[in-house]
BAFI-3210 file (N, C-alpha, C; in Angstrom, 3 decimals, decimal comma, padded with zeros to 6 digits):
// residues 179
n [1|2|3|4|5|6|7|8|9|10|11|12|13|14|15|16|17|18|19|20|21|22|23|24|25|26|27|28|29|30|31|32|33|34|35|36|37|38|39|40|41|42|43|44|45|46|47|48|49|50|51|52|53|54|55|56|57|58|59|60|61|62|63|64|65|66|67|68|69|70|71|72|73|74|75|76|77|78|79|80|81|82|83|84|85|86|87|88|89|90|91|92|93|94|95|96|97|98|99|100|101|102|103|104|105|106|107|108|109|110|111|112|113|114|115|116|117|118|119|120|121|122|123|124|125|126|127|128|129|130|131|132|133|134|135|136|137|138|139|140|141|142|143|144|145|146|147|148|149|150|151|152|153|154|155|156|157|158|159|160|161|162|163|164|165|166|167|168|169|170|171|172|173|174|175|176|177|178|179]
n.u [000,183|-000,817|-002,550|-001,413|-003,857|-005,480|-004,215|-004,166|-006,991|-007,661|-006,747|-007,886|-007,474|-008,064|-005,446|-003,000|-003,871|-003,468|-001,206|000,138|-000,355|001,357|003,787|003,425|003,602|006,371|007,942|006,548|006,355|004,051|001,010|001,321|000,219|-000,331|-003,129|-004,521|-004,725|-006,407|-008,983|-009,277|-009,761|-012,054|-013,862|-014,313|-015,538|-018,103|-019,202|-019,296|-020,806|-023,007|-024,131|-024,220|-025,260|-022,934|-020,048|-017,079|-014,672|-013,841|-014,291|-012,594|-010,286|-010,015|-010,174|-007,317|-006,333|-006,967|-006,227|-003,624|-001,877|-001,678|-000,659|001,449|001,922|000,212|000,500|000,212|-002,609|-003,708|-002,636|-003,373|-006,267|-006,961|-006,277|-007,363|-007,963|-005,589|-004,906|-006,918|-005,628|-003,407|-004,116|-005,205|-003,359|-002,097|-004,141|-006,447|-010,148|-012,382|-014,414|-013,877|-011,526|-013,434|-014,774|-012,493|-011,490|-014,101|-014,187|-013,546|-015,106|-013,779|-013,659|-016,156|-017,728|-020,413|-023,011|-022,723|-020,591|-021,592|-020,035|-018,389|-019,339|-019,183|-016,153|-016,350|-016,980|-015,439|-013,096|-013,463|-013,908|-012,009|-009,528|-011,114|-010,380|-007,860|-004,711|-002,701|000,509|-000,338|-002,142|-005,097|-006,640|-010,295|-012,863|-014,967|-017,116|-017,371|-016,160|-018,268|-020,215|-018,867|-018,311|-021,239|-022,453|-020,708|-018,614|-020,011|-022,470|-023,924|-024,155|-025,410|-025,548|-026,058|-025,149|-024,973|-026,655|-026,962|-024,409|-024,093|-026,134|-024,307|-022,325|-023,549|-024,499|-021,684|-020,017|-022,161|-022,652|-024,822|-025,926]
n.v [018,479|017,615|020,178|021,287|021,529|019,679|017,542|016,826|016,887|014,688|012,361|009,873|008,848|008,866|008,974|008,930|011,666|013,650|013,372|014,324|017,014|017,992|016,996|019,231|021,112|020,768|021,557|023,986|025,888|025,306|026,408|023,495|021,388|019,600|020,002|020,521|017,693|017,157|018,073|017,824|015,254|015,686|017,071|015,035|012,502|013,995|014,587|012,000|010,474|012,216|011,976|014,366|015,872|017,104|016,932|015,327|014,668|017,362|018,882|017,764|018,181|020,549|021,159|020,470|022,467|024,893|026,639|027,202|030,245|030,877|032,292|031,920|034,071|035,386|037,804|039,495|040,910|041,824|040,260|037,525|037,716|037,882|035,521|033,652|034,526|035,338|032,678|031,866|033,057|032,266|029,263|029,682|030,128|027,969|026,421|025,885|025,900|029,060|028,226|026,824|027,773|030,381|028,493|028,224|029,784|031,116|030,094|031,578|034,973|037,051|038,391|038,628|037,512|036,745|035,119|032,879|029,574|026,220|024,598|026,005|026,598|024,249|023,896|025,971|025,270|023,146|023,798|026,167|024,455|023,157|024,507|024,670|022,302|021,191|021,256|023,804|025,738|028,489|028,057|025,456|022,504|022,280|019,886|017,995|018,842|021,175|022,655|022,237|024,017|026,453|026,951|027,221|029,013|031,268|031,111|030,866|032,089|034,329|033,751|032,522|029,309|027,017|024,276|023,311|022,606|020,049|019,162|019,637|017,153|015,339|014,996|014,424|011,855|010,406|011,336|011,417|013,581|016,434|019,374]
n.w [-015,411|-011,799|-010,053|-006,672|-004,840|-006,252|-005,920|-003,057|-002,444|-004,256|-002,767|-001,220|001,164|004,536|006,585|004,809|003,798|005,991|006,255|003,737|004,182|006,287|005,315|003,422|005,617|006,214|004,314|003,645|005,798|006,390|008,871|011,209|013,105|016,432|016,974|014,740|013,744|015,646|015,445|012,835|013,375|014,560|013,051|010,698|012,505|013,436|011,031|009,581|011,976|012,368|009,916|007,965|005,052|003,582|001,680|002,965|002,343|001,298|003,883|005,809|004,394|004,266|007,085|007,456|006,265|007,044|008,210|007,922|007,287|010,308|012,858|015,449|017,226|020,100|020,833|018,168|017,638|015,398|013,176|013,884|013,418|011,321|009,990|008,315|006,556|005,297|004,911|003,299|000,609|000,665|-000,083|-002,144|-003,947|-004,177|-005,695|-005,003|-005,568|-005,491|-003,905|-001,876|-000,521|000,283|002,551|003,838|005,034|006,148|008,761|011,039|011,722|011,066|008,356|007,459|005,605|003,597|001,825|003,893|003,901|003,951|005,062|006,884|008,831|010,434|010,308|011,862|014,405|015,306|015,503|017,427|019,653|019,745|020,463|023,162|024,130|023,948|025,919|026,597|026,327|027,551|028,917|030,637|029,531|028,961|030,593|028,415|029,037|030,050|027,930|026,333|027,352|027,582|024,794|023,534|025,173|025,154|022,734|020,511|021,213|019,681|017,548|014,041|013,904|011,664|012,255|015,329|016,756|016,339|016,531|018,980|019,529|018,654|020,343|023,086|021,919|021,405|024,009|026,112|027,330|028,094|026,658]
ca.u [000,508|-001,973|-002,121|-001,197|-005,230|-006,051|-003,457|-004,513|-008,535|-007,702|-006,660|-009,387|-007,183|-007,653|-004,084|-002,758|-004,361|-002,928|000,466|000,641|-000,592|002,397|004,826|003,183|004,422|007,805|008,231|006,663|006,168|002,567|000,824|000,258|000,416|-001,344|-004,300|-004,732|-005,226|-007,570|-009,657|-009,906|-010,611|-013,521|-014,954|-014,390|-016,118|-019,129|-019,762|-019,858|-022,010|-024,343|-024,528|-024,283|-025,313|-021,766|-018,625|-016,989|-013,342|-013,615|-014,322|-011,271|-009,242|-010,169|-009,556|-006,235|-005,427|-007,398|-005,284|-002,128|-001,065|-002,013|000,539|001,486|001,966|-000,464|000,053|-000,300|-004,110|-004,489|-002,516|-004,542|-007,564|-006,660|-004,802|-008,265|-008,288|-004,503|-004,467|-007,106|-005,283|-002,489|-004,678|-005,899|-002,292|-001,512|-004,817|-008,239|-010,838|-012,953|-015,718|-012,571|-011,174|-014,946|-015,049|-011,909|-012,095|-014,914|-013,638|-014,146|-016,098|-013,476|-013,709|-017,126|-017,541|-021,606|-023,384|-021,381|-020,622|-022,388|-019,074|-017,601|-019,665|-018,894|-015,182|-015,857|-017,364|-014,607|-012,109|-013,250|-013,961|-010,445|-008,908|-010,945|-010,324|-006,171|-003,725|-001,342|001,010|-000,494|-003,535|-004,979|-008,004|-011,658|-013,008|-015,965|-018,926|-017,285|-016,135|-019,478|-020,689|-018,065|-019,232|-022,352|-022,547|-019,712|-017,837|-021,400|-023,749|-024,606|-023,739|-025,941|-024,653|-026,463|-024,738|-025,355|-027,679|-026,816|-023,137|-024,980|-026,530|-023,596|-021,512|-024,300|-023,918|-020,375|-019,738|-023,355|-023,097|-026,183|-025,655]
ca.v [018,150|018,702|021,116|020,612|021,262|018,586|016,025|016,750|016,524|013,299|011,676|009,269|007,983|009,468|009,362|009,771|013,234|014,487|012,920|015,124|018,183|017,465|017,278|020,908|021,928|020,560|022,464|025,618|025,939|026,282|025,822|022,347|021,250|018,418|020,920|020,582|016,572|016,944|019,175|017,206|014,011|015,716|017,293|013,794|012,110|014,583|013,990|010,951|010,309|012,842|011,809|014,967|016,114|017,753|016,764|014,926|014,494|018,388|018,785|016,822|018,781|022,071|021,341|020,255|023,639|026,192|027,300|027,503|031,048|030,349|032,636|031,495|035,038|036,018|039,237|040,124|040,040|041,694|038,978|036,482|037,971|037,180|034,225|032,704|035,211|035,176|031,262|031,430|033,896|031,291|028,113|030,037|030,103|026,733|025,865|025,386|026,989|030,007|028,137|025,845|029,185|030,656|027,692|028,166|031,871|031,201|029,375|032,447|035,308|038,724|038,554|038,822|036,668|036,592|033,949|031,627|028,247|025,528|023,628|027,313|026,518|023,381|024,429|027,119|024,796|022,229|025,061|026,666|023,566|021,964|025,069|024,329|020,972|020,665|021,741|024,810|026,726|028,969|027,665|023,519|022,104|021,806|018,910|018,470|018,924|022,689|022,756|022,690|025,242|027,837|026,726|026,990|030,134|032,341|031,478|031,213|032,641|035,307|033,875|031,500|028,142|025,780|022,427|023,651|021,381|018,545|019,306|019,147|015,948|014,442|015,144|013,823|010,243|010,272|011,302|011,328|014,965|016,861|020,591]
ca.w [-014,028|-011,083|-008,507|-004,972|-004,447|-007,004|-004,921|-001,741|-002,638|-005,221|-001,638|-000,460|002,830|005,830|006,609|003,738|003,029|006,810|006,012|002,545|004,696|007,208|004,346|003,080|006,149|006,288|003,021|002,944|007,011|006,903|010,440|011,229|014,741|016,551|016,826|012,820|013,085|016,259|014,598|012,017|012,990|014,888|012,391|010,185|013,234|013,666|010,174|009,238|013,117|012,367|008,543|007,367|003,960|003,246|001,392|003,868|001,963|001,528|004,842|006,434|003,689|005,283|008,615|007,501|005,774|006,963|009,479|006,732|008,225|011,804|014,075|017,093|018,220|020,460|020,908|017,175|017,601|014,318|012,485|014,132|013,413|009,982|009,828|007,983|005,107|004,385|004,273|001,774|-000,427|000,161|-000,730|-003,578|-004,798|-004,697|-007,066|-004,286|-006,087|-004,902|-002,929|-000,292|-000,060|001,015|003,116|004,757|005,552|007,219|009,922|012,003|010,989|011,032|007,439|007,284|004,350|003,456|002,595|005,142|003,429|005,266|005,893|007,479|010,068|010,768|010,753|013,211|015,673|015,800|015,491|019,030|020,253|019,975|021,373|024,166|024,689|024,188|026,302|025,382|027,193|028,406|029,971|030,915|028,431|029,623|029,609|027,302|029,536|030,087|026,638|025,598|028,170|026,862|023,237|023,657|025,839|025,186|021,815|019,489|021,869|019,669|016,228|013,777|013,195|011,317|012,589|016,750|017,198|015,620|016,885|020,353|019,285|018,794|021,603|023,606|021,623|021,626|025,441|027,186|028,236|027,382|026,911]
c.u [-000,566|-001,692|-001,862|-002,823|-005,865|-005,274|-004,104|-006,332|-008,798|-007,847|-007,482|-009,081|-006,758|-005,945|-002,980|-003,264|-003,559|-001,443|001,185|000,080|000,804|003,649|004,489|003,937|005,792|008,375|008,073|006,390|004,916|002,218|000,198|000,689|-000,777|-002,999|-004,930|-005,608|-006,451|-008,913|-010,271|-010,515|-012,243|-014,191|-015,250|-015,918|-017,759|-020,211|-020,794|-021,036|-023,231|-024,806|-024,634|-024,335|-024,100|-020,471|-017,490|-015,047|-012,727|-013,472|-013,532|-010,566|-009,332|-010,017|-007,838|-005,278|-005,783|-006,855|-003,235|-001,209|-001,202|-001,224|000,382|001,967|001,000|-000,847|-000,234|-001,915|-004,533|-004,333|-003,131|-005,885|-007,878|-006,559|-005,822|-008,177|-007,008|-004,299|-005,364|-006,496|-003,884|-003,201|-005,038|-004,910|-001,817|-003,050|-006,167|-008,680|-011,769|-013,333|-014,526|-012,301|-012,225|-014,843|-013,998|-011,468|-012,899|-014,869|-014,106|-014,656|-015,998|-013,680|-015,204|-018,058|-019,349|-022,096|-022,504|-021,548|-020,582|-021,025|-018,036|-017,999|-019,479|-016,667|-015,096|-016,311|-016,280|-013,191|-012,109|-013,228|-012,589|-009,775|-009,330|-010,283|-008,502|-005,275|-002,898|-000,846|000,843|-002,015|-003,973|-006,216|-009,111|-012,286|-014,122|-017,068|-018,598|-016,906|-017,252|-020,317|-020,057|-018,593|-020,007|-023,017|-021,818|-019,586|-019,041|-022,593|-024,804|-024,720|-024,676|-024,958|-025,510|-026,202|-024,658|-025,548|-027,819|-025,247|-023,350|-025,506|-025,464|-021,953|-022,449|-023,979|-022,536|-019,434|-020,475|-023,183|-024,211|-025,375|-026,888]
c.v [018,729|019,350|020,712|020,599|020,171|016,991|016,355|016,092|015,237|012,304|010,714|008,842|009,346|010,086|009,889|011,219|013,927|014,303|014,329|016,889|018,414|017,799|018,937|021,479|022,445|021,663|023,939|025,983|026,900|026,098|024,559|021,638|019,629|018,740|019,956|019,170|016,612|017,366|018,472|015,641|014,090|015,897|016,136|012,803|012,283|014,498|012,590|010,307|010,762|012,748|012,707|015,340|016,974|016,518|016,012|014,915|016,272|019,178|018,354|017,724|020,212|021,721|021,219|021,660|025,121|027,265|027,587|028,520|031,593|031,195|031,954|032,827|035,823|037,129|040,324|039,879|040,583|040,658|038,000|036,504|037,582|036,535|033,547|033,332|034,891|033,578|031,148|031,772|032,923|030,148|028,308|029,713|028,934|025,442|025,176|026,560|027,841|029,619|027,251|027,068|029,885|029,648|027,927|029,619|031,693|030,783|030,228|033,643|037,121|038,953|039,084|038,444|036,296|035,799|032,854|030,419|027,467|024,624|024,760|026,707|025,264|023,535|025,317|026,290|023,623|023,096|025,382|025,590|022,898|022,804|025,027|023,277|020,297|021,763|023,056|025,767|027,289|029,276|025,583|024,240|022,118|020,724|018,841|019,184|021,064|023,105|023,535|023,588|026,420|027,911|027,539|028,749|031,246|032,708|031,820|031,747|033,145|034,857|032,598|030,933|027,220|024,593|022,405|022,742|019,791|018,301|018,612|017,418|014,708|014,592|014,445|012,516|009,971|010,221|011,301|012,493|015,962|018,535|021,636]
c.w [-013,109|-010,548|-007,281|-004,602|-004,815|-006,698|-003,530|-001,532|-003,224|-004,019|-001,069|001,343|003,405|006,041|006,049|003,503|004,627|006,360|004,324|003,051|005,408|006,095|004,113|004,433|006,329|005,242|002,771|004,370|007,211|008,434|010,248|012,651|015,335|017,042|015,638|013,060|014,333|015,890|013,462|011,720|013,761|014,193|011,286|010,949|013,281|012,035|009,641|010,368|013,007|010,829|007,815|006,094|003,626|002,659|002,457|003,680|002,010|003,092|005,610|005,714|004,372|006,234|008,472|007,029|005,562|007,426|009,246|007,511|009,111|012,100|014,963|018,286|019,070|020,741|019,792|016,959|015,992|013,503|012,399|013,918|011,671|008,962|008,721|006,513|004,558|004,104|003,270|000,928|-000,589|-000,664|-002,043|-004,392|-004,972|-005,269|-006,117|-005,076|-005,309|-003,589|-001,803|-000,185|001,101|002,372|004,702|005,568|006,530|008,727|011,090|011,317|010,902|010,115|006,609|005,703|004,395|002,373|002,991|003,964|004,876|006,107|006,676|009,002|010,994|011,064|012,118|014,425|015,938|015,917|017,338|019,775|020,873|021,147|022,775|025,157|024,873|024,938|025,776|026,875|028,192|029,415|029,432|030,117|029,813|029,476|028,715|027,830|029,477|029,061|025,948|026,158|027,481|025,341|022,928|024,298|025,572|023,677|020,447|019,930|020,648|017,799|015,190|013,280|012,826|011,914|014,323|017,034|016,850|016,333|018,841|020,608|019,562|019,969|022,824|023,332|021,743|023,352|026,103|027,675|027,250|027,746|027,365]
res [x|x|x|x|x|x|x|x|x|x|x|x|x|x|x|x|x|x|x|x|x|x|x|x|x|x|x|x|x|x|x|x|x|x|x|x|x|x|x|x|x|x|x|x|x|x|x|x|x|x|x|x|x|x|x|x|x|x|x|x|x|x|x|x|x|x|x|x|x|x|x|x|x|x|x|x|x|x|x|x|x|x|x|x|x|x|x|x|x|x|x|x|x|x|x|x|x|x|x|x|x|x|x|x|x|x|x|x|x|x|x|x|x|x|x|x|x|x|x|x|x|x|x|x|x|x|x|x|x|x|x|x|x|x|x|x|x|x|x|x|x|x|x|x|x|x|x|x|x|x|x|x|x|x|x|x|x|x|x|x|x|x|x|x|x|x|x|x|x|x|x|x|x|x|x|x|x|x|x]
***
């Protein structure tokens, strides 16, 4: 019998693969929110636009389950600081091997997880990104052009990202705002 990693990755449809994430939640109440699918149809998007040499099915599959044990408590900042390491140590358990794990850890960078996997970084930029861009509680979205100012300036200022510039690129083709 396979693993839940080896159904979820077998997946080739789009929809299908969020729809069997969605169920994971129903079931074991991982985090999956309408974050999860924005997230992932950007980084789907930014892909396939910018043609990227990456995995592209893996890639969609991590956005969908990187964020497994997400809090929504803000004021546990250590939990949250976290949330990237304990969902791998979950994903691990239900049969992704090492390097999706690596991948999805990386997302952000408390873990300090060395050498970054190249699709980390591509996670972490549609990651901050989204949170800029959707609504929540307790503050309104930006729209992109300031999105990509905060991006760009604040959330990676200081940090290398391989896919920046190409990320840049294609936010430009996609909405015409130059950063």
């Amino acid at each position: 019998m396979e693993s839940f990693a080896e159904y979820i990755l077998n997946e080739n449809n789009y929809l299908r693969k969020i729809e069997i994430a969605y169920y994971l939640h129903k079931k074991t109440n991982i985090f999956f929110d309408k974050s999860v699918i924005c997230k992932a149809e950007l980084a789907r998007r930014f892909v396939e636009t910018m043609d990227l040499d990456v995995d592209e099915n893996l890639i969609i599959t991590a956005c969908l389950l990187y964020a497994s044990k997400k809090t929504m408590d803000p004021t546990n900042f250590e939990k949250f600081k976290f949330y990237a390491k304990d969902g791998a140590k979950y994903l691990s358990q239900v049969g992704f091997d090492d390097r999706f794990c690596r991948i999805c850890e990386g997302v952000n960078r408390y873990s300090g997880l060395e050498p970054r996997e190249p699709e980390s970084d591509i996670l972490e930029i549609v990651d901050n990104l989204g949170v800029l861009l959707l609504n929540k509680e307790d503050n309104s979205s930006y729209n992109i052009g300031q999105a990509m100012q905060i991006l760009i300036n604040e959330k990676l200022k200081d940090v290398p990202n391989r896919y920046i510039n190409e990320f840049k690129e294609f936010i430009y083709k996609e909405e015409g705002v130059t950063v």
